[in-house]
C-alpha positions as CSV (number, residue, x, y, z in Angstrom):
1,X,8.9,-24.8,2.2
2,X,8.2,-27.8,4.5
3,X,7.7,-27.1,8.0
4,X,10.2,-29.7,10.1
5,X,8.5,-28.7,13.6
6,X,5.5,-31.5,13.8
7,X,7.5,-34.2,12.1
8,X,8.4,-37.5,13.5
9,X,11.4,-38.1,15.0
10,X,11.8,-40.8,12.3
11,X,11.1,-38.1,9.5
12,X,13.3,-35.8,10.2
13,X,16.4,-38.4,10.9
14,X,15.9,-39.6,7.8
15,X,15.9,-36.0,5.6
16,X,18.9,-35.4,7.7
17,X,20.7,-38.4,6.6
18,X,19.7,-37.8,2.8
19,X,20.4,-33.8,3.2
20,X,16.9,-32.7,2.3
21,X,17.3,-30.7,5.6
22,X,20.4,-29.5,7.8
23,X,20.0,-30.3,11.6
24,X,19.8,-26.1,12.3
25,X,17.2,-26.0,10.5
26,X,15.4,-28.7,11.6
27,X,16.6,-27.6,15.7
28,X,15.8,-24.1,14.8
29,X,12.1,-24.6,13.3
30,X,11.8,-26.2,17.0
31,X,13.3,-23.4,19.0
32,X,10.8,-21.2,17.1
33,X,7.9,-23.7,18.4
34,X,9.5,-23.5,21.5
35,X,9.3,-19.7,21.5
36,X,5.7,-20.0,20.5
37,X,4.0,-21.6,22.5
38,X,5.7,-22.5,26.0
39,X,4.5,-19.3,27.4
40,X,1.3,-20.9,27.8
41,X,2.5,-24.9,28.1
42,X,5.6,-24.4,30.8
43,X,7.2,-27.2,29.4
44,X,10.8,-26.3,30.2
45,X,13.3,-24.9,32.6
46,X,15.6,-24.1,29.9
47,X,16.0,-23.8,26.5
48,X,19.2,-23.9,25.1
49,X,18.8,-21.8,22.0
50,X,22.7,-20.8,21.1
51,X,23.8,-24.1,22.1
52,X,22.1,-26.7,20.4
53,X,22.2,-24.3,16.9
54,X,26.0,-24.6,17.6
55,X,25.5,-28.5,18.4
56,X,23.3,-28.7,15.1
57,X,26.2,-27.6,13.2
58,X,28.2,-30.1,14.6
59,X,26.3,-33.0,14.0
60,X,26.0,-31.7,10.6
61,X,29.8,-32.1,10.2
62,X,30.1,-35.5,11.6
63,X,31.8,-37.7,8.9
64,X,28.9,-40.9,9.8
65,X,26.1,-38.3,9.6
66,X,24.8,-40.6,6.9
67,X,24.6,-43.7,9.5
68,X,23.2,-41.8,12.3
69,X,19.7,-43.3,13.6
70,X,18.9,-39.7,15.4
71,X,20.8,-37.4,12.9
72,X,19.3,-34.2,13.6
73,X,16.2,-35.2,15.7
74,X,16.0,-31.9,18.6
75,X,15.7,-33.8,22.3
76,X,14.4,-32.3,25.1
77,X,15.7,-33.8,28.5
78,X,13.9,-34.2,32.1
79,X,15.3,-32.1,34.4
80,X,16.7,-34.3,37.1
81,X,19.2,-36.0,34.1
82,X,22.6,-34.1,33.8
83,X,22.9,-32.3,30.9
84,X,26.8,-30.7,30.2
85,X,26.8,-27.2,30.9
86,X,23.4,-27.0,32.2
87,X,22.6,-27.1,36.2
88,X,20.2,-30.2,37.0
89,X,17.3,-28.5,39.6
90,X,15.3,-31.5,39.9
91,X,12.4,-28.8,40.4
92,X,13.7,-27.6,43.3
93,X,15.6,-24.3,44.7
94,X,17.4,-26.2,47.2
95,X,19.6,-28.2,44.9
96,X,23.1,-27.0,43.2
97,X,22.8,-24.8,40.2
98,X,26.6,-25.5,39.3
99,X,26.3,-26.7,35.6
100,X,26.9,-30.4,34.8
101,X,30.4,-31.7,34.2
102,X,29.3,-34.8,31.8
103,X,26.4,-35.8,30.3
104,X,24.5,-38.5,32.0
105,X,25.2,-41.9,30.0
106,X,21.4,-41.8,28.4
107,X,21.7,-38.3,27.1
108,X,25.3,-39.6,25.6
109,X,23.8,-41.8,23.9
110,X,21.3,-39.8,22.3
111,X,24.1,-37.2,21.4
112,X,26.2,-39.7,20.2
113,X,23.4,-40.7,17.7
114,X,23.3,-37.6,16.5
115,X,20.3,-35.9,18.4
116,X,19.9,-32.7,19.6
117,X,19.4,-31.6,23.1
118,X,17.3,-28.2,22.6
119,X,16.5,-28.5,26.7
120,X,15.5,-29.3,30.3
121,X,11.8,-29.8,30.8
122,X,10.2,-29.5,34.2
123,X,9.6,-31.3,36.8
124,X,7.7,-31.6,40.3
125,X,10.6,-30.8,43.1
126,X,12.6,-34.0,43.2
127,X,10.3,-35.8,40.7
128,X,7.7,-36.9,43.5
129,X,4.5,-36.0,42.4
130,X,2.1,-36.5,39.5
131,X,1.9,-33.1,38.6
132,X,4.3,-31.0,37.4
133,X,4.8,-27.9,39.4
134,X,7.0,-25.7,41.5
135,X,9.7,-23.2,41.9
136,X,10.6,-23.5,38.2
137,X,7.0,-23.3,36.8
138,X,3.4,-24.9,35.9
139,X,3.4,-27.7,33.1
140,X,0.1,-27.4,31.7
141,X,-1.1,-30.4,29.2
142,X,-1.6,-29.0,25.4
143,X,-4.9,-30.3,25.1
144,X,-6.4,-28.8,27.9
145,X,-3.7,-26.3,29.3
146,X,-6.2,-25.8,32.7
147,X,-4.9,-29.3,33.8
148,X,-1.8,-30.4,34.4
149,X,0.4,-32.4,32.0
150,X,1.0,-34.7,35.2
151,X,4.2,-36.1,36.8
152,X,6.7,-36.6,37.1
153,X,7.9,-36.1,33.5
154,X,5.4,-34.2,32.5
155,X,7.4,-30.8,31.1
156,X,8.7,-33.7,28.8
157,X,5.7,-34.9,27.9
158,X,3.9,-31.7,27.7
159,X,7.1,-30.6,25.2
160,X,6.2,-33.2,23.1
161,X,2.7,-33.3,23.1
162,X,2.7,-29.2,21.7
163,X,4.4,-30.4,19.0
164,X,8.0,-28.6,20.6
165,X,10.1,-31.8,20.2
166,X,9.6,-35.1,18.7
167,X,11.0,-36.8,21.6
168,X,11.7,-36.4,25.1
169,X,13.5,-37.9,27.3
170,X,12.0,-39.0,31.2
171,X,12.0,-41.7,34.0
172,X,9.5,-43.4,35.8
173,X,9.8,-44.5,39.0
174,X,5.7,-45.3,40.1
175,X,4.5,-44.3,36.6
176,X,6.0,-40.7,36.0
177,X,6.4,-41.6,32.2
178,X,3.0,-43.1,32.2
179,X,0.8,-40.8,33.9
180,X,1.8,-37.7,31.7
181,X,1.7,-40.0,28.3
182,X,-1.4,-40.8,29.1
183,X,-2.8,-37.2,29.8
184,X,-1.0,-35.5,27.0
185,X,-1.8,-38.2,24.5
186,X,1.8,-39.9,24.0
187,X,2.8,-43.4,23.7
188,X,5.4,-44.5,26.5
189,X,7.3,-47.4,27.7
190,X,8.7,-47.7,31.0
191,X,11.3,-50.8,30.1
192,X,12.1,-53.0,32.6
193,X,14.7,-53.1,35.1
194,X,18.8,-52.9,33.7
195,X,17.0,-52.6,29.8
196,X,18.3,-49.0,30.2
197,X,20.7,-47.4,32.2
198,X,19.1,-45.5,35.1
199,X,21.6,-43.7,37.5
200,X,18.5,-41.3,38.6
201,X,19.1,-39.2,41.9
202,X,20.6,-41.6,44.8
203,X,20.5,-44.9,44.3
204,X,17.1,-44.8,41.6
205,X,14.5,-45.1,44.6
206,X,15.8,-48.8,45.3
207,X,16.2,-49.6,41.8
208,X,12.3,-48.9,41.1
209,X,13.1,-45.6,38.4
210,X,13.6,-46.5,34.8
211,X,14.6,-43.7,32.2
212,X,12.7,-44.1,28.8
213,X,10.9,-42.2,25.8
214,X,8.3,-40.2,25.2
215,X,7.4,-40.2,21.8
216,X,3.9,-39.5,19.2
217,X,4.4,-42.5,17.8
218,X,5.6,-46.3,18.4
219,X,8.0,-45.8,15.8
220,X,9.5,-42.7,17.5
221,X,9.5,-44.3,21.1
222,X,11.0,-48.3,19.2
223,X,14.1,-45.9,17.6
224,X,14.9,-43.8,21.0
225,X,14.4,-46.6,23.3
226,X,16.8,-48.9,20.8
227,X,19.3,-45.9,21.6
228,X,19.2,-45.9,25.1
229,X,19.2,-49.5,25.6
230,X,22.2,-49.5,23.1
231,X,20.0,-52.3,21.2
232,X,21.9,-52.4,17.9
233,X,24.7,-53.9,19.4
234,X,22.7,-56.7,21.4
235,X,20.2,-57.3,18.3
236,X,23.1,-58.3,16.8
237,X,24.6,-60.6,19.2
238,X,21.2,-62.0,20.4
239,X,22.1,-61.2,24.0
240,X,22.3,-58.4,26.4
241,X,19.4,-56.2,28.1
242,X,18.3,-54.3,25.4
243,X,17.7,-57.0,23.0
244,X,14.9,-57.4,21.1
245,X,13.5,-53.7,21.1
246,X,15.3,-52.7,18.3
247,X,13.7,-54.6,15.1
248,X,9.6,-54.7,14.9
249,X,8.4,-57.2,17.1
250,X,6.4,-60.6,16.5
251,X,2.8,-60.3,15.5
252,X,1.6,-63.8,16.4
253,X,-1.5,-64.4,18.7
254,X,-1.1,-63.2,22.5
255,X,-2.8,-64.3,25.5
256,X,-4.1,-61.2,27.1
257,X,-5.6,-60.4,30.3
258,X,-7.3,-57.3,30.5
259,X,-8.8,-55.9,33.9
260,X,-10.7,-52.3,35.2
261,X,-10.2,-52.9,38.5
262,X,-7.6,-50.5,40.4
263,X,-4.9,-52.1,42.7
264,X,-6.2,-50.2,45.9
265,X,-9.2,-50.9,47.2
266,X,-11.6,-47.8,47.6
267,X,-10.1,-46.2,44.4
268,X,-12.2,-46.5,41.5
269,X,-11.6,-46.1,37.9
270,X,-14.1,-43.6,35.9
271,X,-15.9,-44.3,32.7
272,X,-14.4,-42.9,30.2
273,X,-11.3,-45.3,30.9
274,X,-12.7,-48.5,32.1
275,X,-14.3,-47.8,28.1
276,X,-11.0,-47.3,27.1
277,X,-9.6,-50.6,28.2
278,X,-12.5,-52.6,27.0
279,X,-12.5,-50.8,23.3
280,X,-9.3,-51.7,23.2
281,X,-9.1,-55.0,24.1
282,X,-12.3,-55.7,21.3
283,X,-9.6,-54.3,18.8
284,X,-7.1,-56.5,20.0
285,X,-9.5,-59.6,19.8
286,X,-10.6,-58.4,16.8
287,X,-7.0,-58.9,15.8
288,X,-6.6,-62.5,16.8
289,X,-5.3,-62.3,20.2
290,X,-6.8,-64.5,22.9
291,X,-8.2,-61.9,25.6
292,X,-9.7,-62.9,28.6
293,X,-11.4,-60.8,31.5
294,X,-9.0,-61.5,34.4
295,X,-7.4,-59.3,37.7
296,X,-4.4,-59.7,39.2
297,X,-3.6,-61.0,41.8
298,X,-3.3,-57.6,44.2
299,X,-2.5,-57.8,47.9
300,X,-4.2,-56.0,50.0
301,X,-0.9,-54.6,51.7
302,X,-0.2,-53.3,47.9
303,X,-0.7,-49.4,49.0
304,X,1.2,-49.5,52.1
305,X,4.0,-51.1,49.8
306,X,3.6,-48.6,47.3
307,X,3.6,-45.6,50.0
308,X,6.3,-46.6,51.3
309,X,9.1,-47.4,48.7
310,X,7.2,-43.8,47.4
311,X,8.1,-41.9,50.5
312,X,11.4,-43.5,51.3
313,X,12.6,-43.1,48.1
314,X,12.0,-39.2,48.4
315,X,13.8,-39.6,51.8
316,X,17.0,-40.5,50.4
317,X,16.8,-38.1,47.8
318,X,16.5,-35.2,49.8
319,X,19.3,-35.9,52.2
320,X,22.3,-33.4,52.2
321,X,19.8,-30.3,51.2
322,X,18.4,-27.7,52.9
323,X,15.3,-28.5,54.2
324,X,14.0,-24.8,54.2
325,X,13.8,-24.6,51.0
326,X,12.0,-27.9,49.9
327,X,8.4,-27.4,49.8
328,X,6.2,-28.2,52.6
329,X,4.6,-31.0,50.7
330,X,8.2,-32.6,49.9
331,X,9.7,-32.1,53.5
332,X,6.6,-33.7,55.0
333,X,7.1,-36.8,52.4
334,X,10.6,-37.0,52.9
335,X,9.7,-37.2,56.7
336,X,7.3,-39.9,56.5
337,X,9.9,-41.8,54.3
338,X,12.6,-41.7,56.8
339,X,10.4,-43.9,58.7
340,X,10.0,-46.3,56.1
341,X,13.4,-46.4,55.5
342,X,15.0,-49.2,57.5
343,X,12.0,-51.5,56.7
344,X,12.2,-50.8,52.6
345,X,15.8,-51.5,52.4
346,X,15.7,-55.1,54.3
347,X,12.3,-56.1,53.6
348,X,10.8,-58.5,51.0
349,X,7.6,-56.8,50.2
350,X,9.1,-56.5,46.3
351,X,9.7,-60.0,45.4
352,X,7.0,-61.1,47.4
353,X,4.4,-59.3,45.2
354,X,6.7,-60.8,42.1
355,X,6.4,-64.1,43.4
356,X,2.7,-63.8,43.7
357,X,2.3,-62.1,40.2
358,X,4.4,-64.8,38.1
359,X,1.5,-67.4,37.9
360,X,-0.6,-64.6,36.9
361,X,1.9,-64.1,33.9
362,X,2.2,-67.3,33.3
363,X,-1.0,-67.9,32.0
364,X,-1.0,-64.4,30.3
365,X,1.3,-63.0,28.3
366,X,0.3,-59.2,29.0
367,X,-2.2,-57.5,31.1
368,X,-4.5,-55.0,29.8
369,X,-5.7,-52.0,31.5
370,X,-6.9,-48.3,31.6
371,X,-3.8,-46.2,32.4
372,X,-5.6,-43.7,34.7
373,X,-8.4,-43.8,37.3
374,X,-9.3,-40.5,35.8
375,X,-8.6,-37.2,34.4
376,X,-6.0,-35.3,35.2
377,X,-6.0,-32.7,38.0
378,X,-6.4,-28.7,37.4
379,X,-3.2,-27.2,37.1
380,X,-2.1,-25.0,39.3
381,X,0.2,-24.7,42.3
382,X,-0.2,-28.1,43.8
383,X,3.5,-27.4,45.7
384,X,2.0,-24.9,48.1
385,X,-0.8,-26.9,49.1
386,X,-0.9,-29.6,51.7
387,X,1.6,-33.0,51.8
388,X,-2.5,-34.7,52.0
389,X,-3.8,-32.6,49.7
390,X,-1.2,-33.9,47.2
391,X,-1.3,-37.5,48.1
392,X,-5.0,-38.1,48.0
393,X,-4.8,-36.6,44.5
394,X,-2.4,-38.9,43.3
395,X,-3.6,-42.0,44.4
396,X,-7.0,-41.3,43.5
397,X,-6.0,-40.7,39.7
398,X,-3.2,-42.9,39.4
399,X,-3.3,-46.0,41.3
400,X,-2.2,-48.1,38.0
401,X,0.8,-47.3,37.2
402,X,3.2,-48.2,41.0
403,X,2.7,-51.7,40.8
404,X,5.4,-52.4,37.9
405,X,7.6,-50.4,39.1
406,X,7.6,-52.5,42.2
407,X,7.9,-55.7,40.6
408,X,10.7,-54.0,37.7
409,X,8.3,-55.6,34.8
410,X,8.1,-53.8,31.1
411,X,4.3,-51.7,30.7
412,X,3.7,-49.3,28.2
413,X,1.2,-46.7,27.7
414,X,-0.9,-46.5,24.7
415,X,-3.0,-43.3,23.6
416,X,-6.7,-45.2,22.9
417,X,-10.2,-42.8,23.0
418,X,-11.3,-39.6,24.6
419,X,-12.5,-38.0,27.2
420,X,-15.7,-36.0,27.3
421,X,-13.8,-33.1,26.6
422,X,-11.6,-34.1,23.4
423,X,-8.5,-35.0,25.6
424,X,-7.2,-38.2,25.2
425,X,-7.4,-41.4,27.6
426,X,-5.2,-44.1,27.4
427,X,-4.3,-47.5,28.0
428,X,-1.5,-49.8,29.7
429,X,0.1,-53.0,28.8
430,X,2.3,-54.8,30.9
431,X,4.4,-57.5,30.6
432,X,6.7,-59.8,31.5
433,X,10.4,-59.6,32.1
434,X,12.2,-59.1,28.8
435,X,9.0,-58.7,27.0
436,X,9.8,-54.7,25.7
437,X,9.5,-56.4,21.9
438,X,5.8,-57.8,22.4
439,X,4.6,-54.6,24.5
440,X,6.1,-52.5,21.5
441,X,4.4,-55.1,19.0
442,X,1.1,-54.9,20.8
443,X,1.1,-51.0,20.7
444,X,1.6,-50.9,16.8
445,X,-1.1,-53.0,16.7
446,X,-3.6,-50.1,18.1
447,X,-2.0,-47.8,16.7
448,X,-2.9,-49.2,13.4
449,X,-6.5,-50.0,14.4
450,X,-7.1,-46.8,15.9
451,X,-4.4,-44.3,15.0
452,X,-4.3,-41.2,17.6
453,X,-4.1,-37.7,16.4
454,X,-0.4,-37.1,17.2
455,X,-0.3,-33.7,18.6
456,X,-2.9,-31.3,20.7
457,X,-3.9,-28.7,18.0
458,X,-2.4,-25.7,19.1
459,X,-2.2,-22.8,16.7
C-alpha cells in the first residue's frame, strides 16, 4: 500500500489526475499525520478533519479533475488568511472568532485547483514576531522541536517540514516566509510586489506583506506559486504579474553577488551560515555562473527604516481591538508604531533605499546570502516576555530578510548545509523586479547540486 503522507505536492496531483489515488485518501493519510505528530510540533490552530474529507469528495467529483494542477494536494493555510467557515485569530484572543464568509482570493485559488485545505496553522499574535507563539500555542521546528519553527509563518512551515502537508500557505512581510523556511529546512519565495494577491490584515503593512509557498521542494513551491499568481493565464499571453513563474526558468550564466555581511551594523552573522553562503556560491560557480564577492549598498539609517515600517505596520493592525487582551509585547509595539505612523505613510525612506540599490542590481543579477544570522531561538513562551526581550531576539537572528520587503524585490530561500546539530541552514537569493523565473531557476540549480533531505525525520 503506498503511503501518500510524505509525497510531493507534485506526486500526489498527478496520481490524482490518473486515479491511482482518490483525494480522501490522499487528505486522510494527512489528517492521520496530522493526528500524529502535532501534539509535539503545534503546527495548527485547527484542523478541519470532517470538512476537508467532505471537500476531498468533492474535488473528486469535479468533471476537469483530470486538468487540475493541485487535484487532491491537502493545503494548510496561515492563520491570519480567511478561510470559509473557519474564524481567522491572527494568533490573538482579541480578534473576532465569527467564521469567515469567503475565502480570501489566494486560498480560492488553490481551491479552485483542486487543493485541499486540511487547516489553519499558527501564528505569532498579529503575525509580528519571528517566533511562532501565543494564546493559540507553541510552533516548535521538526528538526529540533526545543526551538522554535520561527515567524511569522512558522505553524505553516513547521506543518510542512513534519511531513503534515506538502504545502502551505504564508506571507512575508520582513521575512516571515523566510525565517521559518530557513529553520525548518523548506524552500520559499517571497515574490515580489502585485506578483500575488496580498490583501493581508489592513492595508498589508504599507504594501510590504507578500503571500507565497512553502514547499520541500522547487517544484512544489514553482506549481503553488504559478497558482497564486494565476501564471497559466499570463504565461500564455506573455504579460501580466505573474508571468514567467509558471514554466522552468532559463539556465544561462548569472552574474551573482554574494555577501556575509548583515544589513545592521553590530549584528553579526555566525559560522555555520556565513559557510553556508560561500559553499553555495562555490556550487553555483562551479555551475558556470559569474560570482563575485560584493555588499550592498546598506544605509546606515536601514534599521530605523526597518523598525519603523515594522512597528507601524503592527499599529494599524491592531486598531479597533481590545488592547487588554493583546500581549504585552504586541501592545508596547503597536505603541511605538503609532509614533512612526505619520512619518511611514509620507515619507520616502522606501524608494530611497530602491534608488540606492538599483546600481547594485544593475551590475548583478542576484545577490547571494546566508538567510539567518543564526540559529533559531528556544521555543517557548516568547509572548509573555518583554516587547525588548522579543525585539533584540529578532534582529539579532534575522537581520536579512527586512530589506526586500522594503524595496518589494523577489528573494527566495534555499535549504543549503547544517548546523552543528543536524538542522538545516539556509540560504537567500534576491533579485530584481520581475525576476521570480531566475530566483526559481537558481534554486533548482542547488537543489540539484546539493539536494536537501525533504522532511525532519520524525517517527
Amino acid at each position: 500500500m503506498t503511503e501518500w503522507a510524505g509525497r510531493t505536492a507534485v506526486e500526489i496531483a498527478a496520481a490524482v489526475r490518473e486515479k491511482r489515488v482518490t483525494p480522501r485518501e490522499a487528505v486522510a493519510a494527512h489528517l492521520a499525520r496530522i493526528e500524529r505528530l502535532d501534539g509535539r510540533i503545534g503546527a495548527f490552530r485547527v484542523v478541519r478533519a470532517k470538512a476537508a474529507l467532505a471537500e476531498a469528495d468533492e474535488v473528486a467529483a469535479r468533471a476537469d479533475l483530470a486538468e487540475l494542477p493541485l487535484a487532491g494536494v491537502p493545503v494548510a493555510v496561515k492563520d491570519n488568511l480567511a478561510v470559509r467557515g473557519e474564524a481567522t485569530r491572527v494568533g490573538s484572543a482579541a480578534t473576532p472568532d465569527a467564521p469567515a464568509g469567503e475565502d480570501h482570493v489566494t486560498v480560492a485559488r488553490l481551491r479552485a485547483a483542486g487543493a485541499v485545505v486540511v487547516g489553519l496553522t499558527n501564528v505569532p499574535e498579529l503575525c509580528v514576531f519571528g517566533t511562532t507563539e501565543g494564546v493559540h500555542g507553541v510552533s516548535r521546528n521538526p528538526w529540533d522541536t526545543s526551538r522554535t519553527a520561527g515567524g511569522s509563518s512558522g505553524g505553516s512551515a513547521a506543518a510542512v517540514a513534519a511531513g503534515m502537508v506538502p504545502l502551505a500557505l504564508g506571507n512575508d512581510g520582513m521575512g516571515s516566509l523566510r525565517i521559518p523556511a530557513a529553520n525548518c529546512g523548506l524552500f520559499t519565495v517571497k515574490p515580489g510586489h502585485g506578483v500575488v494577491p496580498a490583501g493581508i490584515g489592513e492595508g498589508d503593512w504599507f504594501g510590504m506583506s507578500e503571500n507565497g509557498p512553502l514547499a520541500t521542494t522547487v517544484a512544489d513551491a514553482r506549481l503553488m506559486l504559478s497558482v497564486l499568481a494565476d501564471a497559466d493565464t499570463d504565461a500564455r499571453t506573455g504579460t501580466g504579474a505573474g508571468a514567467g513563474v509558471a514554466g522552468p526558468g532559463r539556465r544561462e550564466p548569472r552574474r551573482i553577488a554574494v555577501s556575509v555581511r548583515s544589513p545592521l551594523p553590530g549584528v553579526s552573522v555566525s559560522g555555520p551560515y556565513v559557510r553556508a553562503a560561500r559553499e553555495a556560491a562555490g556550487a553555483l560557480t562551479g555551475a558556470g555562473h559569474r560570482v563575485r564577492r560584493a555588499d550592498p549598498p546598506y544605509p546606515l539609517s536601514l534599521g530605523l527604516t526597518s523598525l519603523a515600517h515594522w512597528t507601524a505596520g503592527t499599529a494599524v493592525d491592531a486598531q479597533g481591538l481590545d488592547s487588554r487582551l493583546l500581549a504585552r509585547r504586541t501592545r508596547v509595539h503597536a505603541a511605538v508604531g503609532r509614533r512612526f505612523l505619520a512619518g511611514v505613510r509620507g515619507g520616502t525612506a522606501r524608494e530611497e533605499l530602491r534608488r540606492r540599490l538599483e546600481p547594485f542590481f544593475a551590475e548583478y543579477d542576484v545577490l547571494l546570502t546566508p538567510a539567518l544570522a543564526r540559529r533559531s531561538p528556544k521555543a517557548g513562551p516568547w509572548h509573555e516576555r518583554g516587547w525588548l526581550s522579543n525585539l533584540l531576539v529578532n534582529t539579532n537572528y534575522s537581520p536579512l530578510t527586512p530589506p526586500w520587503n522594503l524595496t518589494g524585490w523577489p528573494a527566495a530561500v534555499v535549504p543549503f548545509g547544517t548546523l552543528p546539530s543536524g538542522a538545516p541552514t539556509a540560504v537567500q537569493l534576491v533579485g530584481r523586479p520581475g525576476t521570480e523565473g531566475e530566483l526559481l531557476a537558481l534554486a533548482e540549480q542547488l537543489e540539484e547540486l546539493r539536494p536537501w533531505t525533504r522532511m525532519a525525520p520524525l517517527t
